[in-house]
C-alpha positions in Angstrom: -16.4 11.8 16.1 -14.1 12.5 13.3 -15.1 13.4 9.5 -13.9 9.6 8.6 -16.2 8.0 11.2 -19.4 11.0 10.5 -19.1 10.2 6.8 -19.0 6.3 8.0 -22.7 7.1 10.4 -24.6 8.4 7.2 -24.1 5.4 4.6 -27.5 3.8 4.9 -27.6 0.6 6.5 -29.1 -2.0 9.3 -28.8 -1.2 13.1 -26.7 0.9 15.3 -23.8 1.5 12.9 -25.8 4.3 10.8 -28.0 7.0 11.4 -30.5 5.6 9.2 -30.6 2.2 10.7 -30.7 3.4 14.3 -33.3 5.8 13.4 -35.4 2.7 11.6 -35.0 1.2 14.8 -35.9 4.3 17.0 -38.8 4.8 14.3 -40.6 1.3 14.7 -40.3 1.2 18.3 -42.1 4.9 18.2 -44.7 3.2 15.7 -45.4 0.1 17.9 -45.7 1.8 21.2 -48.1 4.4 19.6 -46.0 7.1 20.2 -47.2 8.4 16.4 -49.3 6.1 14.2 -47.3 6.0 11.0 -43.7 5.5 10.2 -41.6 8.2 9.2 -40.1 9.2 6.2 -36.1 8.6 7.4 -35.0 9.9 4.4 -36.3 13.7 4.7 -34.6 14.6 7.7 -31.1 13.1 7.4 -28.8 15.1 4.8 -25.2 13.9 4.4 -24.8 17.0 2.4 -22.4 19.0 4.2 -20.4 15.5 6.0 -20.0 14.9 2.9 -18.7 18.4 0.8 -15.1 17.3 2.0 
């Protein structure tokens, strides 16, 4: 994956196309097959930070 398409995987949105939205996914199917009882916060482990320091 190139810089263009990284930068593209970390804007937030629904579904495969971004990290958050496959980790939403990957997060609820975790929380409704009792894998861990409570959702996680998606937003404390993904940093765009250095993707984005072009």
């Amino acid at each position: 994956m190139n810089l263009a398409a990284g930068s593209k995987a970390f804007v937030k949105g629904v579904g495969f196309q971004s990290l958050h939205g496959s980790s939403k996914v990957a997060d609820d199917f975790n929380v409704a097959n009792a894998v861990y009882k409570k959702p996680e916060n998606i937003d404390s482990y993904i940093d765009a930070s250095l993707t984005n320091a072009k």
